[in-house]
N, C-alpha and C positions, 0 to 999 in steps of 0.2 A: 784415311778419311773415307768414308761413305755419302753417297748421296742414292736417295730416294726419291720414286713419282710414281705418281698413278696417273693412268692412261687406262680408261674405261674398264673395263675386265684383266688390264698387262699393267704386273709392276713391275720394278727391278731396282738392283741394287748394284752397286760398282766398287770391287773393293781392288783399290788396288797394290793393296798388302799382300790380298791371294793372288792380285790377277786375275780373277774375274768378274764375271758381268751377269746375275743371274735374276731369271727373267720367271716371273713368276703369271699364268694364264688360268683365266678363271671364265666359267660360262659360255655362252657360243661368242667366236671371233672370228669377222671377217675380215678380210682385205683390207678395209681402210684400216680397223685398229693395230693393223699388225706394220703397213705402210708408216702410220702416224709412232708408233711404238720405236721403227726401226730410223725413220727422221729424227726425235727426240734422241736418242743413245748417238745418232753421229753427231748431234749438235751438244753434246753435254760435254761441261771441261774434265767431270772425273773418268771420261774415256781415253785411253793412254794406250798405244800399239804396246802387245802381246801379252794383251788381257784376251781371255777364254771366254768362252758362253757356254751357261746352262741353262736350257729351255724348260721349267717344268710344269707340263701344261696335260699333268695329269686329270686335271678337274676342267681343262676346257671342253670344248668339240668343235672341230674346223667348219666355216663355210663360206668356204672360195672354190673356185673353179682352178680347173689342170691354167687357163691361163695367169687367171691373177696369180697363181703362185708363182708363173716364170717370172713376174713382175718384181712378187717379193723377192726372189732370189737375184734379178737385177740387185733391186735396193739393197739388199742382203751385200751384197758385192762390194758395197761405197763404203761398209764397215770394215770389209774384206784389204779394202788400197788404204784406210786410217791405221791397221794395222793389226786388225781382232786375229784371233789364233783358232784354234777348232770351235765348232758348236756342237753341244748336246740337246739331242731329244730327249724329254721324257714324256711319254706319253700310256694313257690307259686303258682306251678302246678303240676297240679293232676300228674304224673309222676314223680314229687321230692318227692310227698305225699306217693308215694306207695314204692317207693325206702328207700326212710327215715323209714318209719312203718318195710317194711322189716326187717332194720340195727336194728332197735329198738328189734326186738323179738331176733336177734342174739346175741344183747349185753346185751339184758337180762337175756338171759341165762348163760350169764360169771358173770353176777352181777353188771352188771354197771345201774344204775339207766338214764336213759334218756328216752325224751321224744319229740313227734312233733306237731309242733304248723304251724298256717296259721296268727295268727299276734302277732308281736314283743313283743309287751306287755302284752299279754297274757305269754308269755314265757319267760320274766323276771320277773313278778309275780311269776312262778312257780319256779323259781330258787332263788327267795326269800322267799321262804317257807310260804306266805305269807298263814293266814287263806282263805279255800275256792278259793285258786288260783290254783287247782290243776284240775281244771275242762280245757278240750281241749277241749270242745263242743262238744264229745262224748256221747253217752247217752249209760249209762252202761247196760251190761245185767241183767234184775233178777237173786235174787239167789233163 
């Protein structure tokens, strides 16, 4: 079963035949649509702990601040104890890139496992836990 909404520029869809949850962003988002996007998925019934998320918000551009995003990542967190599983970035400009990296160190710190990606597939491989798909084309530091 599928269920659908739109939420100003954020839709999404919840399949939970795959397992996930993927969240489609369009034109500039700020803070509250992202707050209101992430209330709406904790309050919907086709949400079911250890469904995944795929963020693809290639076509958005962020505009929030280093704080509101610790917020989102708070809230971020309440889908985290319902049960959600990893999150995917996708993102396409260097500006979505630094804003998502950001979000990413702040939800790390809460314990949520996510990650940012520059192509799709690359980011559904990782959310499929797939051998060897956990490489973003990063290149690690030495230890």
């Amino acid at each position: 079963m599928r269920c659908n909404l739109t939420l100003m520029a954020i839709t999404y869809t919840i399949s939970r035949d795959e397992r996930l949850a993927k969240a489609y962003a369009s034109g500039v988002i700020g803070a509250e649509e992202i707050n209101r996007f992430v209330d709406t998925v904790i309050a919907d019934p086709e949400f079911s702990p250890g469904v995944r998320g795929l963020v693809d918000a290639r076509e958005a551009e962020p505009d929030v601040t280093v704080l509101q995003l610790a917020e989102v990542a708070k809230r971020v967190f309440k889908l985290i104890d319902r049960g959600l599983g990893r999150i995917a970035i996708v993102v396409a400009s260097r500006a979505s890139y630094r804003v998502a990296k950001t979000f990413c160190v702040l939800a790390r710190a809460l314990g949520i496992e996510v990650d940012v990606f520059t192509e799709l597939h690359a980011a559904e491989a990782w959310l499929d836990d797939l051998p060897g798909s956990s490489d973003t084309g990063e290149t690690p530091l030495p230890r």
